[in-house]
C-alpha positions in Angstrom: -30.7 122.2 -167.0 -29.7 125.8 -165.7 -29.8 123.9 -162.1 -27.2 121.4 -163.1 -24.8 123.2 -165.4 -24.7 126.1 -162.0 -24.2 123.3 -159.6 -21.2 121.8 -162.0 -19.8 125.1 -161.9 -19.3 125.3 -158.5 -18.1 121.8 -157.9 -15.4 122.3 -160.1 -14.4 125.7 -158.5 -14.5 124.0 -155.0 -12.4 121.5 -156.7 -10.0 123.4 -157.9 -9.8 125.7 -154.5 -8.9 122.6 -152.6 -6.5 121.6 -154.8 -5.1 125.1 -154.2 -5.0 124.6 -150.2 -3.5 121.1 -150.3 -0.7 121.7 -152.6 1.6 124.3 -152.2 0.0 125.9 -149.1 0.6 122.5 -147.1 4.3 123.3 -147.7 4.2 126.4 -146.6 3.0 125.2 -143.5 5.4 122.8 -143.2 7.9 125.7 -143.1 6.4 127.8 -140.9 6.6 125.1 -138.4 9.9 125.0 -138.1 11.4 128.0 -135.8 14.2 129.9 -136.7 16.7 130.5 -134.9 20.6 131.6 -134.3 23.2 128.5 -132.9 26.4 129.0 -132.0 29.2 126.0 -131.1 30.3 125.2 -127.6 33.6 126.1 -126.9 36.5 126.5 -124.4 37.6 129.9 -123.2 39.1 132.0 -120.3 36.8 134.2 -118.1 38.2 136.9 -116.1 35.5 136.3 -112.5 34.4 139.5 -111.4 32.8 141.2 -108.4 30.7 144.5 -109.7 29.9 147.1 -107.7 28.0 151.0 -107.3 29.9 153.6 -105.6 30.6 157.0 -105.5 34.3 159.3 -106.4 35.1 161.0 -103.2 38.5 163.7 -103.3 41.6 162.1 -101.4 41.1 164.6 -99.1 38.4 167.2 -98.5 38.8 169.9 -95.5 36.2 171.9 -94.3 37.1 175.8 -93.6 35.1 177.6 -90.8 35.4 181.2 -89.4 36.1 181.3 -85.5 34.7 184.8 -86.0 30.7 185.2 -86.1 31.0 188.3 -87.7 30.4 189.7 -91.6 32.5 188.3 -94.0 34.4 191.8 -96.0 35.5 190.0 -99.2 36.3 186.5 -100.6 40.0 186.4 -102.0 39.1 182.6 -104.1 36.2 181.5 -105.4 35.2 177.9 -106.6 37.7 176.4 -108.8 40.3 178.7 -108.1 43.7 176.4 -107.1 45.2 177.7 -103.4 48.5 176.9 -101.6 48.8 176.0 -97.7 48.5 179.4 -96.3 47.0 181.7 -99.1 44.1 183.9 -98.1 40.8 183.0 -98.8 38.5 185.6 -96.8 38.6 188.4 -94.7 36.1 189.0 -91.9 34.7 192.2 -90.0 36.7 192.1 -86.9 36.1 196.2 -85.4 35.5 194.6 -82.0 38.7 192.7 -81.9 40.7 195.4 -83.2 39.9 197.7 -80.6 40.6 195.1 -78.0 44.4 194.7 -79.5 45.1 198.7 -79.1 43.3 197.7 -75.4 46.0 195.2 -74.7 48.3 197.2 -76.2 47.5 200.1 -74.0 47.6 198.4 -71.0 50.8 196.3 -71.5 52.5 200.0 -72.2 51.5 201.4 -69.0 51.9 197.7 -67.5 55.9 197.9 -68.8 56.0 201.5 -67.0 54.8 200.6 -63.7 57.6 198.4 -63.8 60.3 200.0 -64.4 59.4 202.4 -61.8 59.3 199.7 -59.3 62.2 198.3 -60.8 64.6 201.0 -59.6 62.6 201.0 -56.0 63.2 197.1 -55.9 66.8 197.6 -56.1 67.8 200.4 -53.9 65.5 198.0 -51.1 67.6 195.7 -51.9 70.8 197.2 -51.1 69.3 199.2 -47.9 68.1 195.8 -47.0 71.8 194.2 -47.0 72.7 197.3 -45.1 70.8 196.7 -42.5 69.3 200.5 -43.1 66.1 198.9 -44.1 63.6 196.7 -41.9 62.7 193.2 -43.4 58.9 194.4 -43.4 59.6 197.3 -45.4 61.9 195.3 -48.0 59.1 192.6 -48.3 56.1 195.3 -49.0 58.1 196.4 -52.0 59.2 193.3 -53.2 55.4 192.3 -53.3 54.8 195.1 -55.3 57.3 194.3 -57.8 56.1 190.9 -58.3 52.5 191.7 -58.8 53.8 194.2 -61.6 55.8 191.5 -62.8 52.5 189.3 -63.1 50.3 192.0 -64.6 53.0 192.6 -67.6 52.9 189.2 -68.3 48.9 188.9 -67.8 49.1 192.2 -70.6 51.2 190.2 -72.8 49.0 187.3 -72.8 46.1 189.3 -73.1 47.9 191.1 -76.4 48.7 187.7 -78.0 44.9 186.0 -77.4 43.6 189.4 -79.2 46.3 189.5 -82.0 45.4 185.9 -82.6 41.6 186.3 -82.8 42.1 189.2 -85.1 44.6 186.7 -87.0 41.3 184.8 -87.2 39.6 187.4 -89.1 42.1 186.3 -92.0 40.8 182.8 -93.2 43.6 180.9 -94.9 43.9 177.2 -97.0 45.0 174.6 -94.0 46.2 172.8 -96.9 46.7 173.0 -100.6 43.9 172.3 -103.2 40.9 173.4 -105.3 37.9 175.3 -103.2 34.9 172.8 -104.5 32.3 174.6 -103.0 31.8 178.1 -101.8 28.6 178.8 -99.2 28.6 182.4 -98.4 28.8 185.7 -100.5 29.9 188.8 -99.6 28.1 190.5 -96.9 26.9 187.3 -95.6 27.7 187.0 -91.6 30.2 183.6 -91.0 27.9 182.0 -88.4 26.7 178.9 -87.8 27.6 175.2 -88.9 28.3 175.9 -92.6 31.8 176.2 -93.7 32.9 178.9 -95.6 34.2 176.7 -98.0 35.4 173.2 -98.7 38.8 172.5 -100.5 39.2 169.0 -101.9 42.7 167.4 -103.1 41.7 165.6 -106.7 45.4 164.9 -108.3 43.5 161.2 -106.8 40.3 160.6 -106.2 38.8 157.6 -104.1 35.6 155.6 -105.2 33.9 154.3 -101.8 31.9 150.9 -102.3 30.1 148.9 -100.3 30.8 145.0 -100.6 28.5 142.0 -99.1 29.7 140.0 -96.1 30.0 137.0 -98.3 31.8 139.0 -101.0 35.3 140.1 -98.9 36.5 137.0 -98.3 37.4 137.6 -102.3 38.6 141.0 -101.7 42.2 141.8 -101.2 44.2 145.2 -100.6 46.0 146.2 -104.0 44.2 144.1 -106.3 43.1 146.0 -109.4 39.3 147.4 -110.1 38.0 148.8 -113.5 35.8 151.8 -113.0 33.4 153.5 -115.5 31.2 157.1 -114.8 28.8 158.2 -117.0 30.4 161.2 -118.4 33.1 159.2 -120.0 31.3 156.0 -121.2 33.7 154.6 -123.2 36.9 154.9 -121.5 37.8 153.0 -118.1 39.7 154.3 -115.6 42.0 151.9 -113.6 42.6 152.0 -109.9 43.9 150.3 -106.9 41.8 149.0 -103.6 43.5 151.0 -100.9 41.3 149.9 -98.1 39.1 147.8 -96.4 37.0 148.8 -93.8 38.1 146.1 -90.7 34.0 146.6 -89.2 31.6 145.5 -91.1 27.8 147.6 -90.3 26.1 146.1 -88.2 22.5 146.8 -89.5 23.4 146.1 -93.8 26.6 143.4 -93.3 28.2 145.4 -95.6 31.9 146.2 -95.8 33.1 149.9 -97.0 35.6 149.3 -99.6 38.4 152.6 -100.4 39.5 152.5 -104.4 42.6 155.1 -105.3 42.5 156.5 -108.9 45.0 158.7 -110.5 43.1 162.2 -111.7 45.6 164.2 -112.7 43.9 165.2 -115.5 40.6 166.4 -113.0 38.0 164.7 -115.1 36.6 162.6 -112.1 34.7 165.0 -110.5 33.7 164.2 -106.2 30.1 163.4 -106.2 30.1 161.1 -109.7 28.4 158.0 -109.6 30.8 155.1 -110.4 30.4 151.3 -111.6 33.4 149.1 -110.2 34.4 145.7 -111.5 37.0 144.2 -109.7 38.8 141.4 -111.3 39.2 138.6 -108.6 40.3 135.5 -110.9 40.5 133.7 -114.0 38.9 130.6 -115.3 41.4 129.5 -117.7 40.0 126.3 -120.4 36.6 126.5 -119.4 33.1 125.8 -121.2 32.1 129.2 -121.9 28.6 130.1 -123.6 26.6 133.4 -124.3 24.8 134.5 -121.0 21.4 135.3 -122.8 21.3 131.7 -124.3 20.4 130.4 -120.8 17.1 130.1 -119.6 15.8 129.6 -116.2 13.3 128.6 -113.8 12.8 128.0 -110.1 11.8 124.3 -108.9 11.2 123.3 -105.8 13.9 120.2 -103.8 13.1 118.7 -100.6 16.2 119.1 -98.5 16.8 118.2 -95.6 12.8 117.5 -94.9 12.2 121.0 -96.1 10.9 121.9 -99.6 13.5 124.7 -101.0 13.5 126.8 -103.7 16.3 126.6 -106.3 17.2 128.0 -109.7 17.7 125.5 -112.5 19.8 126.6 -115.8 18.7 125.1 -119.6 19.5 125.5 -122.9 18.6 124.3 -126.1 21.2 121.6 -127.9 20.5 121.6 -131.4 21.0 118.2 -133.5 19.3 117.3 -136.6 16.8 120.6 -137.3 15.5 120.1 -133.4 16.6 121.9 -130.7 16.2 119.5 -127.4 15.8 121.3 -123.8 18.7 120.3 -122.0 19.6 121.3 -117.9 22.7 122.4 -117.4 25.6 123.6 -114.2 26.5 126.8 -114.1 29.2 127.8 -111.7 30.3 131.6 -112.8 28.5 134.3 -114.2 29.5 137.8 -115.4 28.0 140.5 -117.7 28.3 138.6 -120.9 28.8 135.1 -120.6 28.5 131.6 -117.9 30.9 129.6 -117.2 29.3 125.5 -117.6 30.3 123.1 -115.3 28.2 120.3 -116.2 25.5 119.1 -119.1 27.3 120.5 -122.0 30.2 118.5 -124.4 32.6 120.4 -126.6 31.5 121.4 -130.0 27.5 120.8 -129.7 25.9 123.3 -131.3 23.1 125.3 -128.4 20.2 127.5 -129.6 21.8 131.5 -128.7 18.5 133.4 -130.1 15.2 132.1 -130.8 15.3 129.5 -127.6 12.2 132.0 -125.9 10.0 130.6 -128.9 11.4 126.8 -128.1 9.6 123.7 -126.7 11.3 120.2 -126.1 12.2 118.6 -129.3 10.7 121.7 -131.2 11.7 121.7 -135.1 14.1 124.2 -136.1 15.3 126.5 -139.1 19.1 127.6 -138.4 19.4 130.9 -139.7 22.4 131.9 -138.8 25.3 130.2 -136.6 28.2 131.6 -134.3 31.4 130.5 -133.4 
């Protein structure tokens, strides 16, 4: 009797535990079967096509300023930063030896000077004993060699005097040209030798961002057209600038083309050396299919071409109609950052799966969640 009324028991609570699994539970699998995800509707927009790049801000101009002297360097007159006009002095260097050598050619063009005017007076009075006839023509010619050779050895003095004044003009260092000293490589004391300038000055009121473009890309690429550029110091600002140049030789070892962008900085907050991302803006796709760039999936298939099996990239998405999203191939002929451009496999206002599609099979059921226009 115990036997029975225990075995009773538990039928009934296996009963009701079934009852349990195959009611509400089998609704709740229902539900969980269906995927959620985000839609949005297919629309027509305008894409600006674009051509992104690296590069690097470069000053307009940058000079490099070297010592002819090897000698010590006295004092620096700038340091880096400072601002200097064409012509303002930016070092002094130890020039002892040279300024002996200008008190040299001084000395000697003095004495030079006097040798000559003694001869001077000599030259003429043979000159008139000569047209006399008091004088012989040997005579006259012995003195008028003399006077010539002094002639020669003023002027050799005088040349000798300007090539030391110069190099001890060369012991002054001066700005070629007018602009900020960037960077400074010697300190006081240091001897100006070698291949290092002493400093560099760089001209910033514009900079230039320097870019290197693909063969198959500067066919796109025309002087004067417009470029966006962004740095990392200022990430939410874009500064606008103007292609200036394109390199006519291509490199012979990347097939890359150097590409020259001008960008007002007269504010100085592009700095030479920043890293730089260009866009430049080559077109625009006016009443085109546009949809979200992340809703596209894609795969590579193999197509036999030409006899020859080649690899190519196929574009899907998922069209969503009736709770099931169906795995559709699409054309894509333009993509950017944010969004593609379709050119085929898509009809207006069909609704495409924009988040979620990663979880998606073929004629998978569907919760929408949430949709986008």
């Amino acid at each position: 009797m115990k036997r029975a009324i225990i075995l009773l028991l538990v039928v009934t609570l296996f009963g009701v535990s079934f009852m349990n699994c195959s009611g509400p539970d089998s609704n709740a699998e229902e539900e969980v079967a269906k995927i959620p995800v985000e839609i949005s509707n297919v629309t027509k927009g305008t894409v600006q096509k674009e051509l992104r790049y690296t590069g690097d801000v470069k000053a307009e101009q940058e000079v490099k300023v070297f010592s002819k002297i090897p000698d010590r360097i006295v004092r620096f007159e700038k340091d880096e930063g400072d601002y200097v006009k064409k012509g303002d002095v930016i070092a002094l260097i130890e020039a002892t030896k040279i300024k002996q050598a200008v008190v040299q050619a001084e000395a000697a063009l003095v004495s030079a000077k006097a040798q000559l005017a003694n001869l001077e007076s000599e030259y003429q009075r043979a000159q008139r004993l000569r047209k006399e006839d008091v004088m012989s023509q040997q005579q006259y010619e012995t003195i008028e060699t003399q006077y010539e050779a002094t002639q020669a050895v003023v002027e050799q003095s005088q040349a000798a005097l300007l090539q030391a004044k110069s190099q001890l003009d060369d012991a002054t260092i001066t700005a070629p040209i007018s602009g900020v000293i960037g960077i400074r490589n010697y300190e006081q004391g240091d001897m100006a030798s070698g291949p290092l300038p002493l400093v560099t000055i760089v001209q910033m009121k514009q900079v230039k961002v320097e870019i290197n473009a693909p063969e198959q890309d500067l066919g796109q690429i025309k002087k004067d057209q417009c470029a966006n550029i962004k740095v990392t110091s200022y990430p939410d600002e874009t500064f606008v600038g103007t292609i200036s140049k394109i390199r006519p030789v291509l490199d012979p070892i990347t097939r890359m083309g150097k590409i020259e962008i001008m960008v007002d900085n007269e504010d100085g907050r592009l700095k030479p050396g920043m890293f730089a991302e260009v866009t430049i803006c080559i077109n625009t796709l006016e009443d085109v299919i546009v949809i979200p760039k992340h809703a596209i999936m894609e795969n590579t298939a193999l197509k036999r071409i030409d006899g020859q099996d080649v690899a190519v990239i196929k574009s899907h998405v998922f069209v969503v109609n009736d709770d099931t999203a169906y795995l559709r191939e699409i054309d894509v002929s333009y993509t950017n950052a944010t969004v593609s451009v379709v050119s085929g496999g898509l009809d207006l206002d069909e609704k495409i799966v924009v988040i979620g599609q990663q979880s998606l099979k073929d004629s998978a059921a569907v919760k929408i969640i949430e949709s986008q226009n």
